[in-house]
C-alpha positions as CSV (number, residue, x, y, z in Angstrom):
1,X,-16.2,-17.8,18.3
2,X,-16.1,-17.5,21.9
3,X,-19.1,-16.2,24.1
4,X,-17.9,-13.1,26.2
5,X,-19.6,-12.0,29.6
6,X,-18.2,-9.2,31.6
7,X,-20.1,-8.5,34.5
8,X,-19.9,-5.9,37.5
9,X,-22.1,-6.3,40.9
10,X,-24.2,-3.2,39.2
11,X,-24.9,-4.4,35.8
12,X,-23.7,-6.6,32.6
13,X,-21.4,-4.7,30.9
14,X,-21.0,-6.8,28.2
15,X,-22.5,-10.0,26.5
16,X,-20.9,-10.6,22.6
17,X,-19.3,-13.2,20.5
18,X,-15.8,-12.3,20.0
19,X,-12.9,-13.6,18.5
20,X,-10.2,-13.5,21.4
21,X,-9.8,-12.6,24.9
22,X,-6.8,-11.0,26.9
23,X,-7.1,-10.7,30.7
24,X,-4.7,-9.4,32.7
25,X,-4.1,-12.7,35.5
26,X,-2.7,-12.2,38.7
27,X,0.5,-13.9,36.8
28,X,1.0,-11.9,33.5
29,X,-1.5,-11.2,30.3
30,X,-3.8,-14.5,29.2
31,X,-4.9,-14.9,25.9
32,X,-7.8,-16.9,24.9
33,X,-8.9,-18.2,21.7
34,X,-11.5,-20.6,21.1
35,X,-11.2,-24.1,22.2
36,X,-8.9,-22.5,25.2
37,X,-8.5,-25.5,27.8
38,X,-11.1,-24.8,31.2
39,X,-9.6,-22.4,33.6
40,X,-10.2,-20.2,36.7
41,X,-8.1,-17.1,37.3
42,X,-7.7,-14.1,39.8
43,X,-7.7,-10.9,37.4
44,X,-5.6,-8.2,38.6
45,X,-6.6,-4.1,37.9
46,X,-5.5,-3.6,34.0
47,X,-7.1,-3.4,30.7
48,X,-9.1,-6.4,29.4
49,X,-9.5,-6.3,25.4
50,X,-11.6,-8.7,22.6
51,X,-11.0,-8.6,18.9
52,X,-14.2,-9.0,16.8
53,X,-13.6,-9.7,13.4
54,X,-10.3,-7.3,13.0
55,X,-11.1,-4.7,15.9
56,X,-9.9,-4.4,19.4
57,X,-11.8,-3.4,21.9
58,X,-10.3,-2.3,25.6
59,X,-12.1,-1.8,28.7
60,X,-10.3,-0.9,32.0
61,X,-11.0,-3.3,34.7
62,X,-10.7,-3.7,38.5
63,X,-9.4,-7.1,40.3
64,X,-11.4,-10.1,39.8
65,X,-12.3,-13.4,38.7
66,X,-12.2,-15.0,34.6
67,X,-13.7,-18.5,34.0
68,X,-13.1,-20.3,30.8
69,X,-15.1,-23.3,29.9
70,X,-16.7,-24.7,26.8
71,X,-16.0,-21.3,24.7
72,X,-17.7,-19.5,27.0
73,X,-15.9,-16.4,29.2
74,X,-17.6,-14.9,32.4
75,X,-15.4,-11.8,33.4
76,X,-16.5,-11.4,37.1
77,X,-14.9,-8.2,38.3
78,X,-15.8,-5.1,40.4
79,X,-15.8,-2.4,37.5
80,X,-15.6,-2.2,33.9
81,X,-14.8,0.9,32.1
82,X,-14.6,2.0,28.3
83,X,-11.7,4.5,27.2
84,X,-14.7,7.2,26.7
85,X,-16.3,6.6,29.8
């Protein structure tokens, strides 16, 4: 399992154990699965989305920043969105 943190200057939008990641990198979609090698990214605007246990999840994001390291995921980015929000 990885350890997922998405956070905006206003709030923590989201703190879970999930079991991928994909951003969307300022060079194409990243996937990340656990044991993913440590990595810093700029994120481009696009839809970031995590799979717990069989479901996908999407939010809509703005440009910013993904760090990988030790199974853990910080999502640094200037707004987060749901599909219903």
């Amino acid at each position: 399992m990885l350890k997922l943190e998405i956070v905006t200057p206003e709030k923590r939008v989201l703190d879970a154990e999930v079991d991928s990641v994909t951003v969307p990198t300022a060079t194409g979609e990243a996937g990340i699965l656990q044991n993913h090698a440590p990595l810093i990214s700029a994120l481009k605007p696009g839809v970031l989305a995590y799979a717990v246990k069989g479901t996908t999840d999407k939010l809509a994001i703005s440009g910013g920043f993904v760090e990988v390291n030790s199974d853990m995921v910080s999502v640094l980015v200037d707004s987060a969105e749901a599909p219903d929000e």
